[in-house]
N, C-alpha and C positions, 0 to 999 in steps of 0.2 A: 603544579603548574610549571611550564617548562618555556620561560620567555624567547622570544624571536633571538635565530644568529645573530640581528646588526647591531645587540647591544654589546655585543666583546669587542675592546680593542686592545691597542697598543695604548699604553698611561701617557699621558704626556707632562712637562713637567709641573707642572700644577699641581698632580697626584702625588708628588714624589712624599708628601708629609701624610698622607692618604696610605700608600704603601709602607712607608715606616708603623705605621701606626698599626696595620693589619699584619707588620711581622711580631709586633708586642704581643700582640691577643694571641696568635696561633703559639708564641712561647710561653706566656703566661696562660692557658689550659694544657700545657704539657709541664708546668712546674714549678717554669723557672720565675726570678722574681727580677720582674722587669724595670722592676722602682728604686732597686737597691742603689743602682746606679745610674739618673737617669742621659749622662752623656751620652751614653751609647748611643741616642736618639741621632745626635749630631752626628757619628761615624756612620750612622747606618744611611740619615738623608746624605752624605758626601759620597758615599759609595752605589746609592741608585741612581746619583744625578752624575758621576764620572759616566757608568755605562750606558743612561741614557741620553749623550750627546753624541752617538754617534762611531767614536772612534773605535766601540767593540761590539760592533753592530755585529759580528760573527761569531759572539760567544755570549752577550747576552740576549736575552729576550725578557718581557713581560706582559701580561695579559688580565684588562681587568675587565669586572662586568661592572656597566653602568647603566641603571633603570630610572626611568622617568621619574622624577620629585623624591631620588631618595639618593640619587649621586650615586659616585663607586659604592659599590656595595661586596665588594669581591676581589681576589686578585689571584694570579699563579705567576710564578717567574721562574723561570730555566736559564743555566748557567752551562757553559764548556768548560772541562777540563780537560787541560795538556796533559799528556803520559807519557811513557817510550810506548812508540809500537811493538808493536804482538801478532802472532802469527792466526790472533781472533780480531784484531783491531789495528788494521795498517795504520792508520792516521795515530792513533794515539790518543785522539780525541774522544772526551767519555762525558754525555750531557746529563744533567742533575737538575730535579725539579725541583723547590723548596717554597717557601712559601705561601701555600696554597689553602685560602684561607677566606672565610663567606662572614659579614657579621651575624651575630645570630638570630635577628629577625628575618632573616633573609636564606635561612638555609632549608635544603629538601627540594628548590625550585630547579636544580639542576647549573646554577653559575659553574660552583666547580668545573663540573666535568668540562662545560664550555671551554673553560679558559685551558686546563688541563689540554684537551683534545685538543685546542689552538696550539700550544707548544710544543704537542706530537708533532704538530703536522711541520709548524719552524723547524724544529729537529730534522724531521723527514725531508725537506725542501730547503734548507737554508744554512744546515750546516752539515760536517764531515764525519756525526757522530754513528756509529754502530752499535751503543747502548747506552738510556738512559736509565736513571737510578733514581727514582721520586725518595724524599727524605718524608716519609707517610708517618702520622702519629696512628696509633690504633685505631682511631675514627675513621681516617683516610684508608684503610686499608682497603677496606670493599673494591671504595672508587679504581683503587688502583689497578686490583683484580681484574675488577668488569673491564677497564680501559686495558688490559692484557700482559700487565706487569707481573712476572712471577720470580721465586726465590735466585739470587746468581749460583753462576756453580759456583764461584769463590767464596769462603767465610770473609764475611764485612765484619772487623772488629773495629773499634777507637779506643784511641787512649786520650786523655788530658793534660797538656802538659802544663803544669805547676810556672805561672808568672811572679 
């Protein structure tokens, strides 16, 4: 079942302990242990409530789905990042999905891609970026595909560094 477009929006700050909450799940099914330390909660609500006032309305975005009697059930949020330009990327600007995350009574109806495809189009319309980079766990991969994300030509490596 593939709900109507007018249930995506923009969160408003209401959502913001909604949003925190749906970055826990999507890192705790990839591993990590989100209880170890439960402060983080507080940096993570201080840092989507910085972006969502407003002042980086050109570098954030987010995107949830909310369905009749069951509230957010879904979220995706896109981020810009500053770089030196390039002679593939005058601006410099490089956008990054993350979070992109359905509970899981509520998955296979299609939210993701919803909000996903919502932040393409932010991207496409709203900022200066020339490639976005979705942060996809191996479940997300498909989605990503189907929505026309493929390998960079760069090696994306990370390191960790030691606090």
């Amino acid at each position: 079942m593939t709900p109507a477009a007018s249930w995506c929006g923009a969160p408003g700050a209401a959502d913001i302990d909604r949003l925190v909450e749906f970055r826990a799940l999507m890192m705790s099914e990839t591993g990590e242990d989100v209880d170890a330390d439960p402060t983080w909660r507080g940096d993570a609500a201080a840092w989507f409530a910085r972006r969502m006032k407003g002042a980086e309305a050109d570098t954030f975005a987010a995107f949830v789905a909310e369905l009749p009697g069951a509230g957010v059930v879904g979220c995706a949020v896109g981020t810009v990042d500053d770089h030196a330009p390039s002679p593939r990327n005058r601006s410099g600007r490089r956008g990054e999905i993350a979070d992109v995350v359905t509970s899981p009574d509520f998955r296979g109806r299609g939210l993701a891609r919803a909000c996903v495809s919502a932040l393409l189009t932010w991207f496409a319309d709203g900022t200066t970026v020339t490639t976005v980079r979705p942060a996809a766990t191996s479940d997300g991969e498909a989605l990503c595909r189907s929505l026309g994300f493929t390998e960079p030509r760069d090696l994306v490596l990370q390191a960790r560094v030691a606090r």
